[in-house]
C-alpha positions in Angstrom: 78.5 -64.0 74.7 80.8 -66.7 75.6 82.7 -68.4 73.2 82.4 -72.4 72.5 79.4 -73.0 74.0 76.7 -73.1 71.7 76.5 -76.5 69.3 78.0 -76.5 65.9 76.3 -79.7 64.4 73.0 -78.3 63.7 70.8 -80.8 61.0 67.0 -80.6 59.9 64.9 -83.3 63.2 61.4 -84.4 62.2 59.3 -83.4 65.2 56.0 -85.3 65.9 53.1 -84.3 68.3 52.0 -87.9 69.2 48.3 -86.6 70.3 47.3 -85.8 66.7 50.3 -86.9 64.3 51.4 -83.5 63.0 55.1 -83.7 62.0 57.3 -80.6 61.3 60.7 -79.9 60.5 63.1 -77.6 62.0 67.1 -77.4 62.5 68.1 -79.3 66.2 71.1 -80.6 68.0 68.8 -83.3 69.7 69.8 -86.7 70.1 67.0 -89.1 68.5 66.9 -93.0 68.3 64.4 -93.2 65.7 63.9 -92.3 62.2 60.6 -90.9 59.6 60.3 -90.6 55.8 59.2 -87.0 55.2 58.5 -86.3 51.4 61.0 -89.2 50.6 63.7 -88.2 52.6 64.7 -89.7 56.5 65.0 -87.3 59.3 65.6 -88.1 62.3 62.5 -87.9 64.7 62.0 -86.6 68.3 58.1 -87.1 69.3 56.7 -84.5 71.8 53.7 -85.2 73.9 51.9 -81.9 72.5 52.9 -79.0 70.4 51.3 -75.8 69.1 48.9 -77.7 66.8 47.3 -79.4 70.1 48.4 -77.0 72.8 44.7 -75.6 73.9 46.1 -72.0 73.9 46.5 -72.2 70.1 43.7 -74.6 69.2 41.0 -72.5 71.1 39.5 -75.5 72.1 39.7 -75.7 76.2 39.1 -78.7 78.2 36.4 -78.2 81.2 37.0 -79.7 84.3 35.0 -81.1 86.6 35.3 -79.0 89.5 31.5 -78.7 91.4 32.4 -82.8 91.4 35.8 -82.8 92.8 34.5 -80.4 95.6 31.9 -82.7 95.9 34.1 -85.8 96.8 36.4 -84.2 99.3 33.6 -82.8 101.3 32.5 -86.6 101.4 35.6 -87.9 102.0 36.7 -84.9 104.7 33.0 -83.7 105.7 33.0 -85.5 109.0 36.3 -84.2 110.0 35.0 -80.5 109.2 32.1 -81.3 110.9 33.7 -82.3 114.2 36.0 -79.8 114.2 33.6 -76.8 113.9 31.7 -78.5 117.4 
């Protein structure tokens, strides 16, 4: 492992998940502009768009997507193109 690389000045970041407000701590060399009161004491916070408590791979819960309606709209938008093509 090369020598001098890594960071040195390790301290305890808040992290939010800004879809559903959970906040956790951890040890980071992030930079951060904004600050959160955790159990009465300020950490500096980094907000993430989606962590493990939201992620649908951890939570189970899975999102359905619409596809029978997005094939639907592209065969109106394209269909006449397919269609003269195949004449």
């Amino acid at each position: 492992m090369k020598k001098g690389i890594h960071p040195k000045e390790y301290r305890m970041v808040a992290f939010k998940d800004m879809s559903n407000g959970h906040t956790f701590l951890t040890k980071s060399t992030v930079d951060t502009r904004e600050t959160v009161e955790v159990d009465g004491v300020e950490y500096p916070l980094f907000k993430l768009e989606i962590s493990n408590t939201s992620h649908p791979f951890y939570t189970g819960k899975v999102k359905l997507v619409d596809t029978a309606g997005r094939v639907d709209k592209f065969m109106s938008r394209y269909g006449k193109h397919m269609e003269k093509r195949k004449k």
